[in-house]
PDBQT receptor file of N, H, CA, C and O in Angstrom, charges set to zero:
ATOM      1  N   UNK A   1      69.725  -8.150  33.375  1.00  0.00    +0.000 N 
ATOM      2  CA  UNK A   1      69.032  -9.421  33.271  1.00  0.00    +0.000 C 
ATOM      3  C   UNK A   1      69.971 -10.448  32.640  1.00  0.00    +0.000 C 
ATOM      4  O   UNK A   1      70.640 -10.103  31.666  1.00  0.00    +0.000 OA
ATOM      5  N   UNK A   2      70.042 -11.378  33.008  1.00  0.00    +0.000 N 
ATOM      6  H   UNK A   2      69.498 -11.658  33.799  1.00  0.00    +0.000 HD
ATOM      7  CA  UNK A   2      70.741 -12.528  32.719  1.00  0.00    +0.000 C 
ATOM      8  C   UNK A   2      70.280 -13.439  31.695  1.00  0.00    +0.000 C 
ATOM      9  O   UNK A   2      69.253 -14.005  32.071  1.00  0.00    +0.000 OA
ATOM     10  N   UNK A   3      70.740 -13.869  30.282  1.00  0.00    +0.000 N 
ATOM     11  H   UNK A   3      71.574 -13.409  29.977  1.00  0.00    +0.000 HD
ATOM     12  CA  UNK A   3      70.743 -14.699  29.792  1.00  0.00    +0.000 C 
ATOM     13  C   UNK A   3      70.009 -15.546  29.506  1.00  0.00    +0.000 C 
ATOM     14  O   UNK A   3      69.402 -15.582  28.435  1.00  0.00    +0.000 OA
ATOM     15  N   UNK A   4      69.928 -16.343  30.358  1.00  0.00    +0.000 N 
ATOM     16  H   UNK A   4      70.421 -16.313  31.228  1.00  0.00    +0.000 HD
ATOM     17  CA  UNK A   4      68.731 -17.460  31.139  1.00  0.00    +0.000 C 
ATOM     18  C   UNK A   4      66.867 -16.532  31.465  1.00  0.00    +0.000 C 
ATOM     19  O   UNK A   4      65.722 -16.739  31.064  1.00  0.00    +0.000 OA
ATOM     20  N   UNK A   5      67.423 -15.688  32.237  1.00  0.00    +0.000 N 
ATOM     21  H   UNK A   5      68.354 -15.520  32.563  1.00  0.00    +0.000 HD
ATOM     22  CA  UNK A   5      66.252 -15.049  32.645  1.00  0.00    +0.000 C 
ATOM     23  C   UNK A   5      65.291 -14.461  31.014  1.00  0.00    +0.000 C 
ATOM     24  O   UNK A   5      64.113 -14.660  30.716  1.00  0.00    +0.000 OA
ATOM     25  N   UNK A   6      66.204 -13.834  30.370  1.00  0.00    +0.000 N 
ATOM     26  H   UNK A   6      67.160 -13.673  30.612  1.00  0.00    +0.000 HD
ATOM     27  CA  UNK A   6      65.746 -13.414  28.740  1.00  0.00    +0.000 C 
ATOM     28  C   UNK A   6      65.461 -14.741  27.903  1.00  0.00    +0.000 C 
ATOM     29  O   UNK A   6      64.994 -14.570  26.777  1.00  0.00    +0.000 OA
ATOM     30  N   UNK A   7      65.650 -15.798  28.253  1.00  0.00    +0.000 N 
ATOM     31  H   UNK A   7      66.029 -15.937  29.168  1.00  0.00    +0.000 HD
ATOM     32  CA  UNK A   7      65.185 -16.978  27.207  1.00  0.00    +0.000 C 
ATOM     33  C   UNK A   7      64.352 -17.343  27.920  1.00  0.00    +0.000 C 
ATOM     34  O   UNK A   7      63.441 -17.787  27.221  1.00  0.00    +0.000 OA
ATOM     35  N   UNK A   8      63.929 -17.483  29.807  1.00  0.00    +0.000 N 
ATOM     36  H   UNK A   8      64.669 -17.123  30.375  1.00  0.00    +0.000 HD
ATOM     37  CA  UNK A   8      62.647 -17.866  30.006  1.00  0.00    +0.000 C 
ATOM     38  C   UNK A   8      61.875 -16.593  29.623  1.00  0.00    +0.000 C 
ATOM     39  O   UNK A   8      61.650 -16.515  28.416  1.00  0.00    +0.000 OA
ATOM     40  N   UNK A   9      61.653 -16.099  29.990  1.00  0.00    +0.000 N 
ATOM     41  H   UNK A   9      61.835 -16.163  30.971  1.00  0.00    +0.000 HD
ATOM     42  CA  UNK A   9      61.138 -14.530  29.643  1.00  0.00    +0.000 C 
ATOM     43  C   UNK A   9      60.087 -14.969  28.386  1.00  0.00    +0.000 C 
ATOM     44  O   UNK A   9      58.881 -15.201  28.474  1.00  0.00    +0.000 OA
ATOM     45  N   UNK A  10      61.181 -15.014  26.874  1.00  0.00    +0.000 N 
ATOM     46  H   UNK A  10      62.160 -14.826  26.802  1.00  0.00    +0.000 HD
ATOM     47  CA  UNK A  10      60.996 -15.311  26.085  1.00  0.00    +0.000 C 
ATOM     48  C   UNK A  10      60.074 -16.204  25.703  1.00  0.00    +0.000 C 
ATOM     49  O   UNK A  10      58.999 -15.867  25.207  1.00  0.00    +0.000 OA
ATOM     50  N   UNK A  11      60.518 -17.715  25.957  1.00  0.00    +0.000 N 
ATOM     51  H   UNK A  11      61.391 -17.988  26.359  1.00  0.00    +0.000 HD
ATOM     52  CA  UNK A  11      59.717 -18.839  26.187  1.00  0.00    +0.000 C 
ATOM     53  C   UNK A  11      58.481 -18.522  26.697  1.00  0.00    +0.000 C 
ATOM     54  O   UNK A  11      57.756 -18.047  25.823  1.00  0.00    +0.000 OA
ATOM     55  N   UNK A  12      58.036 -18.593  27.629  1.00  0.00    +0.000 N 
ATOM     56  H   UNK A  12      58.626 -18.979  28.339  1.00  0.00    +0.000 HD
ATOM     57  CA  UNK A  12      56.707 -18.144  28.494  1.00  0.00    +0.000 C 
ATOM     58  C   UNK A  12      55.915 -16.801  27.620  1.00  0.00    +0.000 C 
ATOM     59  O   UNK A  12      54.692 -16.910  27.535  1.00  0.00    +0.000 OA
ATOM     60  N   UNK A  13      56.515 -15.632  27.016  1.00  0.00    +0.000 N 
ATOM     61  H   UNK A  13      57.509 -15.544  27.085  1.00  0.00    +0.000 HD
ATOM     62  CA  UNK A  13      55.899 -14.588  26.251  1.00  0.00    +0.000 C 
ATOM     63  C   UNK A  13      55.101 -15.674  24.864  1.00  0.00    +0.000 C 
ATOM     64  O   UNK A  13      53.928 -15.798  24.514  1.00  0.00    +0.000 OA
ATOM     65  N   UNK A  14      56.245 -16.234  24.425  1.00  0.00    +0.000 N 
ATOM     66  H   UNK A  14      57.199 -16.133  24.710  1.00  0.00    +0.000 HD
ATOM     67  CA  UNK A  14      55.838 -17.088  23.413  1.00  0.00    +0.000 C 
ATOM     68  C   UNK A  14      55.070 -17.835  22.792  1.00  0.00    +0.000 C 
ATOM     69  O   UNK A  14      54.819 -17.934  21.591  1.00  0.00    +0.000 OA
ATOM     70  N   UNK A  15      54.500 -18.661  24.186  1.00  0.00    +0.000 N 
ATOM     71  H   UNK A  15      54.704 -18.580  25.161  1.00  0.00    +0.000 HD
ATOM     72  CA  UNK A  15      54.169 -19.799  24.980  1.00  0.00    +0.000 C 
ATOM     73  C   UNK A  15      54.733 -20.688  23.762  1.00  0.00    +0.000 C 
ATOM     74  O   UNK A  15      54.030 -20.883  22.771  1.00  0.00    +0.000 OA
ATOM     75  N   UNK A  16      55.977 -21.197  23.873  1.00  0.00    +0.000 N 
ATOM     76  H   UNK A  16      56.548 -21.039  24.678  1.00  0.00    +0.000 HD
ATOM     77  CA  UNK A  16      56.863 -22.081  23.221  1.00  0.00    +0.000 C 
ATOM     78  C   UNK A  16      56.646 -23.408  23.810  1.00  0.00    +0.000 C 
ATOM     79  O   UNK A  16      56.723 -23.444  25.038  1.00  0.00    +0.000 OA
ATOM     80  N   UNK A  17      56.406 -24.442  23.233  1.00  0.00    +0.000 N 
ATOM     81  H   UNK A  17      56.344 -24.412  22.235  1.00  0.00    +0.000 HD
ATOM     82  CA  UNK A  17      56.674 -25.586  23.825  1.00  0.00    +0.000 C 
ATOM     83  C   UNK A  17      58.214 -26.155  24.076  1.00  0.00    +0.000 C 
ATOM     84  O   UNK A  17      58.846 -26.504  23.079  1.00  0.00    +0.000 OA
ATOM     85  N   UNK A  18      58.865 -26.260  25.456  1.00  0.00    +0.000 N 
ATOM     86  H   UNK A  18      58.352 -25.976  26.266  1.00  0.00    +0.000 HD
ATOM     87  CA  UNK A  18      60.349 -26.709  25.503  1.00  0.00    +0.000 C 
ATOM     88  C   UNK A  18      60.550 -27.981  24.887  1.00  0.00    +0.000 C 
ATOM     89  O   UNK A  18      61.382 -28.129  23.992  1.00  0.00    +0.000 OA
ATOM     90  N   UNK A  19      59.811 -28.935  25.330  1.00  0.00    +0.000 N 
ATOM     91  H   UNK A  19      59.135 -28.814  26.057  1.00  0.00    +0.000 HD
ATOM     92  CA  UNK A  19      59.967 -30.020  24.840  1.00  0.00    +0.000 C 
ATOM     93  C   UNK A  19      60.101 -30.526  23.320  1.00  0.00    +0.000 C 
ATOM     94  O   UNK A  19      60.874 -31.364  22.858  1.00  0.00    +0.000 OA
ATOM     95  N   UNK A  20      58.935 -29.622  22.573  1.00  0.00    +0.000 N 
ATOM     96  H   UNK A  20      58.307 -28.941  22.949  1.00  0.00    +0.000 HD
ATOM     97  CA  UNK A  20      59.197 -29.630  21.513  1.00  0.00    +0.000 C 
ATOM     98  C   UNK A  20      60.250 -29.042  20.969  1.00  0.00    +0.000 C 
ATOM     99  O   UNK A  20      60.704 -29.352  19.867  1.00  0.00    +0.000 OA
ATOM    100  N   UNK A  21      60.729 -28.104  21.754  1.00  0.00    +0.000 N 
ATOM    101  H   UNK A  21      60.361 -27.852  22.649  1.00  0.00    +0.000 HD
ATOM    102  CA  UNK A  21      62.325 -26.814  21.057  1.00  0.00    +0.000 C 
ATOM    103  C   UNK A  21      63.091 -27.842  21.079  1.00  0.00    +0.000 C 
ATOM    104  O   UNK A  21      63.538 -28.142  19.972  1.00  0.00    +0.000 OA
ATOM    105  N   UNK A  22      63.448 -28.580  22.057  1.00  0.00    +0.000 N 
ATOM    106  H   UNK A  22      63.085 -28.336  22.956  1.00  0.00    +0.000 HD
ATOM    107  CA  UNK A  22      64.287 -29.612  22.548  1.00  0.00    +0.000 C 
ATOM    108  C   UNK A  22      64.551 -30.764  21.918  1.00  0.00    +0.000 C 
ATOM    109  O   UNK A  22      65.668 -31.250  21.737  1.00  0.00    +0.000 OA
ATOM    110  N   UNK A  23      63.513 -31.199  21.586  1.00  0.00    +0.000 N 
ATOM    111  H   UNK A  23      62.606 -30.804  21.733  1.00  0.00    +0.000 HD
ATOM    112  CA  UNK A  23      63.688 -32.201  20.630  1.00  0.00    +0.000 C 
ATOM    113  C   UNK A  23      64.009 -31.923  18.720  1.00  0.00    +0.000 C 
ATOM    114  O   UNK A  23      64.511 -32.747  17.956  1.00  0.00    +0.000 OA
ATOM    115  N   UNK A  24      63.512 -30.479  18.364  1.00  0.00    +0.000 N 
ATOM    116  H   UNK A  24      63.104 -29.809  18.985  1.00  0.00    +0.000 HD
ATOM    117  CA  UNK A  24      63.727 -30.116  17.363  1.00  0.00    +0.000 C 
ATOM    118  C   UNK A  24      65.678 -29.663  17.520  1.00  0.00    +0.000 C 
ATOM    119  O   UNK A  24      66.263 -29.511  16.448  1.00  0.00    +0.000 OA
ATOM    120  N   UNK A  25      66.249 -29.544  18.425  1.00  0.00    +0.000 N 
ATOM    121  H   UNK A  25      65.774 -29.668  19.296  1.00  0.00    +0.000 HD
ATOM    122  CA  UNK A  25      67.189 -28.812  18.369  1.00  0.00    +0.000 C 
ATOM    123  C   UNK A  25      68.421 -30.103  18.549  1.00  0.00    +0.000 C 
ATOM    124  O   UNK A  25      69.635 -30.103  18.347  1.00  0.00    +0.000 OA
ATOM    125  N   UNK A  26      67.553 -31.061  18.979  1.00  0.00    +0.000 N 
ATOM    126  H   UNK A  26      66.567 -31.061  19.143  1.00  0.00    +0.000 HD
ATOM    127  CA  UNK A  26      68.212 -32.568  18.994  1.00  0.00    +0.000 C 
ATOM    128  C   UNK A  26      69.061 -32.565  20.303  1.00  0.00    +0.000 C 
ATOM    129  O   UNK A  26      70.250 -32.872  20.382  1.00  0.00    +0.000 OA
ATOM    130  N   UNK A  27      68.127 -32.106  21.455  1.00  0.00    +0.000 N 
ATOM    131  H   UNK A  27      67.161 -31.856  21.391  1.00  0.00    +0.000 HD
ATOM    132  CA  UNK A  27      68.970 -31.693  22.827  1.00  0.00    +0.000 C 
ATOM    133  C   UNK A  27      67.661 -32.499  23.882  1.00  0.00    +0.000 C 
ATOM    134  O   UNK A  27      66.436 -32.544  23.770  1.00  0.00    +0.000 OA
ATOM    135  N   UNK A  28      68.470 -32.971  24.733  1.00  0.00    +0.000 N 
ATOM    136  H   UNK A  28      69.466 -32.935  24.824  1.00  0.00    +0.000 HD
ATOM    137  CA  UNK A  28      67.586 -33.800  25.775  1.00  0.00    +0.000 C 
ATOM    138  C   UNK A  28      65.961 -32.256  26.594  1.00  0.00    +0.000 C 
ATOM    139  O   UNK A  28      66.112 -31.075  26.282  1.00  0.00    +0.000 OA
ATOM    140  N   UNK A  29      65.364 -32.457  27.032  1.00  0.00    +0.000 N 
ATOM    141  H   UNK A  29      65.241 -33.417  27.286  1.00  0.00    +0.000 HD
ATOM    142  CA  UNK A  29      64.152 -31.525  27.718  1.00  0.00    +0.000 C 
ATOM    143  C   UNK A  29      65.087 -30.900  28.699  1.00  0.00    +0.000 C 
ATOM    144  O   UNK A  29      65.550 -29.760  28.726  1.00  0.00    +0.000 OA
ATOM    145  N   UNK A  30      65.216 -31.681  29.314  1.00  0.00    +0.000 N 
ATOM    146  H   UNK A  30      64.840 -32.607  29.292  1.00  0.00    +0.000 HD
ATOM    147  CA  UNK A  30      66.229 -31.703  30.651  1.00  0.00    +0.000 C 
ATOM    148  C   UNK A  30      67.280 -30.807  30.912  1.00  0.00    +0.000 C 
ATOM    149  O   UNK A  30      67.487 -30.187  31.956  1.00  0.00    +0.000 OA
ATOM    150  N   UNK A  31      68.149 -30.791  29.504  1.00  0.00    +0.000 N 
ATOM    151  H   UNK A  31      67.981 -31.295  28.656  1.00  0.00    +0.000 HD
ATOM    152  CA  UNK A  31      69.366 -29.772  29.206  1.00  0.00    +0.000 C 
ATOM    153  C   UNK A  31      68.754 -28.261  29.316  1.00  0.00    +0.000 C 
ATOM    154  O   UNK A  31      69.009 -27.413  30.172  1.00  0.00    +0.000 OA
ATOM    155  N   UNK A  32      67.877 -28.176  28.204  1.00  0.00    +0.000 N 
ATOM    156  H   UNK A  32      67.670 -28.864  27.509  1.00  0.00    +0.000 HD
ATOM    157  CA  UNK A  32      67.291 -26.785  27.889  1.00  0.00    +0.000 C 
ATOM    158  C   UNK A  32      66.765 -26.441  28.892  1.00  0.00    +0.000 C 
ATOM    159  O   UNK A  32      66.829 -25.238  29.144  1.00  0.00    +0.000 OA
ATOM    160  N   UNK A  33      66.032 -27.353  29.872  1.00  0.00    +0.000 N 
ATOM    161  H   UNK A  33      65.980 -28.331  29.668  1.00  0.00    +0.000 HD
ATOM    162  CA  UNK A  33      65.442 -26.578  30.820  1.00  0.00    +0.000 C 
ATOM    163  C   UNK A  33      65.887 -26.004  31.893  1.00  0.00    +0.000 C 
ATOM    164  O   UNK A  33      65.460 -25.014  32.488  1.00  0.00    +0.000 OA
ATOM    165  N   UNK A  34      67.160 -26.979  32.199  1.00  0.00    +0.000 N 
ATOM    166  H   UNK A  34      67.506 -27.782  31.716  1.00  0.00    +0.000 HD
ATOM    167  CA  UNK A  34      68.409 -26.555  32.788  1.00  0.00    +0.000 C 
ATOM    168  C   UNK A  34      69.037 -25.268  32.591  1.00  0.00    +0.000 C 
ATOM    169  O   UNK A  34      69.424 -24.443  33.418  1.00  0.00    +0.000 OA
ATOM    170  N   UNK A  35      69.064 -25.262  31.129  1.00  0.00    +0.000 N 
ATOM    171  H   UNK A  35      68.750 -25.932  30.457  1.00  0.00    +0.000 HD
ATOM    172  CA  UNK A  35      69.572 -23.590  30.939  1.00  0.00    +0.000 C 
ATOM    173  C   UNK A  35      68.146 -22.372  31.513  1.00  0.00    +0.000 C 
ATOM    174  O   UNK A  35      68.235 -21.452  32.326  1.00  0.00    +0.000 OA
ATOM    175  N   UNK A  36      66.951 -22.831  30.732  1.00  0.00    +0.000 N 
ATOM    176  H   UNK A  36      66.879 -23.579  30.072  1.00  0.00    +0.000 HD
ATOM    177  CA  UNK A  36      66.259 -22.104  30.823  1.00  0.00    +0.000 C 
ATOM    178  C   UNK A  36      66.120 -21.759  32.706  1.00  0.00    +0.000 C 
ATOM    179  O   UNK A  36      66.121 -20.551  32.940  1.00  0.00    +0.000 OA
ATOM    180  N   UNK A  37      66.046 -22.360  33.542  1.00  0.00    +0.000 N 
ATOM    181  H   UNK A  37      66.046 -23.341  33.352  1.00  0.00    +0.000 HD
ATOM    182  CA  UNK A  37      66.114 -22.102  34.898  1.00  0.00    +0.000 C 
ATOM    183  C   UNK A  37      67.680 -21.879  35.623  1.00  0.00    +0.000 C 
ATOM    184  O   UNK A  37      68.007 -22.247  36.751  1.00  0.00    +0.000 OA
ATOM    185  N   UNK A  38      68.489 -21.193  34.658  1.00  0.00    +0.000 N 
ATOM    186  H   UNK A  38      68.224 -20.894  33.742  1.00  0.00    +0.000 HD
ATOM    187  CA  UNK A  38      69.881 -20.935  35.085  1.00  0.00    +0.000 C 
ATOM    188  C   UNK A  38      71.168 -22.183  35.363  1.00  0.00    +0.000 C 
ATOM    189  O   UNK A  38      72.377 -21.963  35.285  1.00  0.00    +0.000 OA
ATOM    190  N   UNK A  39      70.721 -23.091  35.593  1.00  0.00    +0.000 N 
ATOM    191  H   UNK A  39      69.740 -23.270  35.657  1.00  0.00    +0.000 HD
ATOM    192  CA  UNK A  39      71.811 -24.289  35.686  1.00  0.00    +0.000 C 
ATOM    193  C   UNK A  39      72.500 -24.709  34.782  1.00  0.00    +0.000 C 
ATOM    194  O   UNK A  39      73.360 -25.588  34.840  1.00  0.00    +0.000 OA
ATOM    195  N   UNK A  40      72.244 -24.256  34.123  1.00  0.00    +0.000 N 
ATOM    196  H   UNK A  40      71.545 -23.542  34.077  1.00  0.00    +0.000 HD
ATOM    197  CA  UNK A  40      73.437 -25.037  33.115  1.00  0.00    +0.000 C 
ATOM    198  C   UNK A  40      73.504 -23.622  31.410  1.00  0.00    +0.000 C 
ATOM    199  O   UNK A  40      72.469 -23.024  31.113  1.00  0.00    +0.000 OA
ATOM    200  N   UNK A  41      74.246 -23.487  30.954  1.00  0.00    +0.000 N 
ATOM    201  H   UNK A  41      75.087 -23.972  31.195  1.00  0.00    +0.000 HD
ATOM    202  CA  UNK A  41      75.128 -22.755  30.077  1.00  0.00    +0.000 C 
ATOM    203  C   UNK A  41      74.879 -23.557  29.092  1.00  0.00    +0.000 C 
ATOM    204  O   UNK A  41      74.986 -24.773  28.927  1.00  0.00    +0.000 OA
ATOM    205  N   UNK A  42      74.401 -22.361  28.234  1.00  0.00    +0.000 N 
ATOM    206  H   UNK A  42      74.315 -21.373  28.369  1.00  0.00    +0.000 HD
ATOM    207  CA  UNK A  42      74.013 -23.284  26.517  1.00  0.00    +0.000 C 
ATOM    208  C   UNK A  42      74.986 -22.519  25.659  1.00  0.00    +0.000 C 
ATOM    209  O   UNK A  42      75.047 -21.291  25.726  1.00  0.00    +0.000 OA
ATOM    210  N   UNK A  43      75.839 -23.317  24.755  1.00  0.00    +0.000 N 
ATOM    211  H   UNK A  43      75.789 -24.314  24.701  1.00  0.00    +0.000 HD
ATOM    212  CA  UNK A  43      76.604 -22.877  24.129  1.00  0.00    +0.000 C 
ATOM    213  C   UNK A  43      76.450 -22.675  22.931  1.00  0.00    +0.000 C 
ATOM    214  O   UNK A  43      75.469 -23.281  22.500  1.00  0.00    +0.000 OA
ATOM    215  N   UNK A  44      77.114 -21.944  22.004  1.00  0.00    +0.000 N 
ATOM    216  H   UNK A  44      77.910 -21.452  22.354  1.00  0.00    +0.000 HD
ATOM    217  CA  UNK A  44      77.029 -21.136  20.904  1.00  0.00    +0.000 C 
ATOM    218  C   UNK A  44      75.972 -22.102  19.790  1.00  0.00    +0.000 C 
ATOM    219  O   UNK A  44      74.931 -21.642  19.321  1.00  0.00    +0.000 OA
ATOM    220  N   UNK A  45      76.320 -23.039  19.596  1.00  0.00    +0.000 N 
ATOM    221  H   UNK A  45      77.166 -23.412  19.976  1.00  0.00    +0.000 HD
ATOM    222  CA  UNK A  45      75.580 -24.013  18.586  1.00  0.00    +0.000 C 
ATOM    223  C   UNK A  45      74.533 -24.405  18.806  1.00  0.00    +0.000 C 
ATOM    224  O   UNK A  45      73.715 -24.781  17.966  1.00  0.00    +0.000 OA
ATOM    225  N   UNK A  46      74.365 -24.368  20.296  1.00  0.00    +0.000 N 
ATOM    226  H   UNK A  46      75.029 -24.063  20.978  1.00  0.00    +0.000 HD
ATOM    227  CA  UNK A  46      73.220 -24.675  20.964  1.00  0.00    +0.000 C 
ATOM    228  C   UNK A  46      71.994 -23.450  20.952  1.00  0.00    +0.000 C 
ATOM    229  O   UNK A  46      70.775 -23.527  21.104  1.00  0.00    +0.000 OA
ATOM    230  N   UNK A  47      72.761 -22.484  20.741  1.00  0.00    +0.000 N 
ATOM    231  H   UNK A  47      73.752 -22.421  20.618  1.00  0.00    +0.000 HD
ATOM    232  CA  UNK A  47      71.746 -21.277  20.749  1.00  0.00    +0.000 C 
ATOM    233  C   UNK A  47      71.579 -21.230  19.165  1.00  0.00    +0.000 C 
ATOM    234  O   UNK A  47      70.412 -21.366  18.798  1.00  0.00    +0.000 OA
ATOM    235  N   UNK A  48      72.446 -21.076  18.244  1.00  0.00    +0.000 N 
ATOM    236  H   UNK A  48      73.394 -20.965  18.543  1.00  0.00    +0.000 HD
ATOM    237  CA  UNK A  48      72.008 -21.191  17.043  1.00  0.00    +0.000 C 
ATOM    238  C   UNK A  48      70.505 -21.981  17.029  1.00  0.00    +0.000 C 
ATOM    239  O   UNK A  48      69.310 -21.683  17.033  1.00  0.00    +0.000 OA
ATOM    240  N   UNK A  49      71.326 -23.132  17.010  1.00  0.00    +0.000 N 
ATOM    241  H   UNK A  49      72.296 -23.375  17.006  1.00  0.00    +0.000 HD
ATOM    242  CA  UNK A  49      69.679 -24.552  16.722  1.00  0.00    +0.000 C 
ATOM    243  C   UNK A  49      68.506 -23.593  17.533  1.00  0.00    +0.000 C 
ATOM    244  O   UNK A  49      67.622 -22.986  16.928  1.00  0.00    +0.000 OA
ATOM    245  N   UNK A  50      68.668 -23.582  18.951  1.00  0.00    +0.000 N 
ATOM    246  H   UNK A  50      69.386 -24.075  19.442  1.00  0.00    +0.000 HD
ATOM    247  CA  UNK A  50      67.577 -22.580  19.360  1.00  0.00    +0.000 C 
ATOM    248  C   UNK A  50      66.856 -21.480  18.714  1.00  0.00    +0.000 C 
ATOM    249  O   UNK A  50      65.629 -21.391  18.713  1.00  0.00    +0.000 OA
ATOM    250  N   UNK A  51      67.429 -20.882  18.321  1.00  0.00    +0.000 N 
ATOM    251  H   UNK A  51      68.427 -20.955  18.322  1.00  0.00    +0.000 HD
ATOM    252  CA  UNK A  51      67.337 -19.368  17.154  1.00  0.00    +0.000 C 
ATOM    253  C   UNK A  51      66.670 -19.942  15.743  1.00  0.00    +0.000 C 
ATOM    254  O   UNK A  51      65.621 -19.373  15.440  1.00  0.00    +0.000 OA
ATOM    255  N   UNK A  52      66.993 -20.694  15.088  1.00  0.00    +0.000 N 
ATOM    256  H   UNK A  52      67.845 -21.156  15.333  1.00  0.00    +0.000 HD
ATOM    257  CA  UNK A  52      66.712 -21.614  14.438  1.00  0.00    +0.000 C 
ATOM    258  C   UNK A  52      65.129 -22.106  14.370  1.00  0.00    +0.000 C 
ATOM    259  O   UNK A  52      64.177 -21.683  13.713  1.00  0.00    +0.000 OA
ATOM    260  N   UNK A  53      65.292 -23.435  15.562  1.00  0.00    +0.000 N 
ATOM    261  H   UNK A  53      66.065 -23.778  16.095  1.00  0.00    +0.000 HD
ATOM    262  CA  UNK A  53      64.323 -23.959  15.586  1.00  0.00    +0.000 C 
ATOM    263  C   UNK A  53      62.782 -23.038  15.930  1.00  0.00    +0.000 C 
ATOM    264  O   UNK A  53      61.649 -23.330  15.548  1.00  0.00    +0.000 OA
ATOM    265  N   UNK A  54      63.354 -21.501  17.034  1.00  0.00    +0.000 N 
ATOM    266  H   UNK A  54      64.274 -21.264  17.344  1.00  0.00    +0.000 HD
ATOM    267  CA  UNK A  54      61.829 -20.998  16.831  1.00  0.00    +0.000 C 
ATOM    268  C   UNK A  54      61.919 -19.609  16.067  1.00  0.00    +0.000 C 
ATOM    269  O   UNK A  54      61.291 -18.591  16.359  1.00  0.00    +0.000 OA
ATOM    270  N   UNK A  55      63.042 -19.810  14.785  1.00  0.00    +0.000 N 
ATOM    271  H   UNK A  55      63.552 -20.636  14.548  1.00  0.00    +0.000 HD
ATOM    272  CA  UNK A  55      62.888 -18.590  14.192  1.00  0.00    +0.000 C 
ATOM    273  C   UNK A  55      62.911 -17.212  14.566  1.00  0.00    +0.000 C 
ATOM    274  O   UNK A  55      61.951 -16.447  14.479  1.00  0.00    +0.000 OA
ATOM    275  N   UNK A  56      64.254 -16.880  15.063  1.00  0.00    +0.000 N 
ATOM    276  H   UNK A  56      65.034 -17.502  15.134  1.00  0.00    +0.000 HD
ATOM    277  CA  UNK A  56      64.485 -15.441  15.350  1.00  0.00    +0.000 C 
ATOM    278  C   UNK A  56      65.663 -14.707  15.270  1.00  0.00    +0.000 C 
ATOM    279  O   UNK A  56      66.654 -15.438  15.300  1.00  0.00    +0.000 OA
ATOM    280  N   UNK A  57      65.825 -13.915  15.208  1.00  0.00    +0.000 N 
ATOM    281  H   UNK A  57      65.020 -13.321  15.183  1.00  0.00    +0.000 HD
ATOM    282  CA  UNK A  57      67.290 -13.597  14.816  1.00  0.00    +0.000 C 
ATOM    283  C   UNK A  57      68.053 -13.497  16.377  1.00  0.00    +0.000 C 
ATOM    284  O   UNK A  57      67.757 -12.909  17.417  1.00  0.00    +0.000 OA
ATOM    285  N   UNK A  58      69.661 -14.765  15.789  1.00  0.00    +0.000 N 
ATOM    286  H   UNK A  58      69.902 -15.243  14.945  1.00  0.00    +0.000 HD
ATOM    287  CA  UNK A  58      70.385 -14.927  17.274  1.00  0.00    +0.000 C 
ATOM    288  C   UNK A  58      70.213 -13.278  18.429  1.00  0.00    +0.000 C 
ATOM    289  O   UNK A  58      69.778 -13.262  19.580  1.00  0.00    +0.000 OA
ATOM    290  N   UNK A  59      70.655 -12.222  17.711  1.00  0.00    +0.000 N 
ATOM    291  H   UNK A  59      71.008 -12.235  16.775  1.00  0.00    +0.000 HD
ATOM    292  CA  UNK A  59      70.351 -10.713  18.381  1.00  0.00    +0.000 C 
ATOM    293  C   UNK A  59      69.194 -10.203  19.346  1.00  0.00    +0.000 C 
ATOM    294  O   UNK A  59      69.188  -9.181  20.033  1.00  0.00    +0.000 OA
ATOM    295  N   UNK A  60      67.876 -11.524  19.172  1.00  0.00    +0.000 N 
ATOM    296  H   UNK A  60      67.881 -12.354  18.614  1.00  0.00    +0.000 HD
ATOM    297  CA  UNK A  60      67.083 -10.916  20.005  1.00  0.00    +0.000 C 
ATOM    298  C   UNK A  60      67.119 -10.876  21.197  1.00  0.00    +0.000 C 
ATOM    299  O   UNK A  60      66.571 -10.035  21.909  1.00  0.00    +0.000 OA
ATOM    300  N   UNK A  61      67.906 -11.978  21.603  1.00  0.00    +0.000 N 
ATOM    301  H   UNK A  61      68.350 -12.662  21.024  1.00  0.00    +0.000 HD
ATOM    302  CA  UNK A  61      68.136 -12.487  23.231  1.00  0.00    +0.000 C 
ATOM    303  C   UNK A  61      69.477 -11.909  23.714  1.00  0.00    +0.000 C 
ATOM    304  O   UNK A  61      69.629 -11.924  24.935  1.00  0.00    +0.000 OA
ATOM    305  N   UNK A  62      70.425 -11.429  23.009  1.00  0.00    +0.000 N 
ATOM    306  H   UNK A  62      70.301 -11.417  22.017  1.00  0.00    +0.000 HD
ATOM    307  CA  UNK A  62      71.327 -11.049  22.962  1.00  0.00    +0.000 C 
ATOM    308  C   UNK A  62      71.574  -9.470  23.632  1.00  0.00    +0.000 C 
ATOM    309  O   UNK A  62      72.597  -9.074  24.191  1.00  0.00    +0.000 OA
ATOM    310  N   UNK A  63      70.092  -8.581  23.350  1.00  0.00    +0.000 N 
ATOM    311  H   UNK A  63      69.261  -8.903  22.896  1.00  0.00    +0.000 HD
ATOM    312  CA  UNK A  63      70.515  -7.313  23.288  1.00  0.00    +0.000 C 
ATOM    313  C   UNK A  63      69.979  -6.951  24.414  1.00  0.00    +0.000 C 
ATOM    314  O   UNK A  63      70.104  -5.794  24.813  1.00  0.00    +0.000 OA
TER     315      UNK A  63
């Protein structure tokens, strides 16, 4: 499973609001959702703030 696929996964288990992740993480809707539907590559800092903003340890999406 890919990356992307484990953070929507995630998201949707969650029921996370993106918009709100997005704006807490100080990243456009657009970007994240981009990653979240595979288009676009979120990078290291970007996943921090993510990890962060909904509280989880970086490792969960990871493993």
């Amino acid at each position: 499973m890919d990356f992307h696929e484990k953070l929507s996964e995630f998201i949707k288990a969650n029921h996370i609001n993106q918009a709100a992740v997005a704006r807490d993480m100080g990243i456009d809707y657009a970007k994240l959702n981009a990653t979240v539907n595979g288009n676009r590559k979120m990078d290291v800092d970007e996943y921090k703030k993510f990890c962060k903003v909904v509280k989880i340890s970086p490792l969960v999406l990871l493993e």
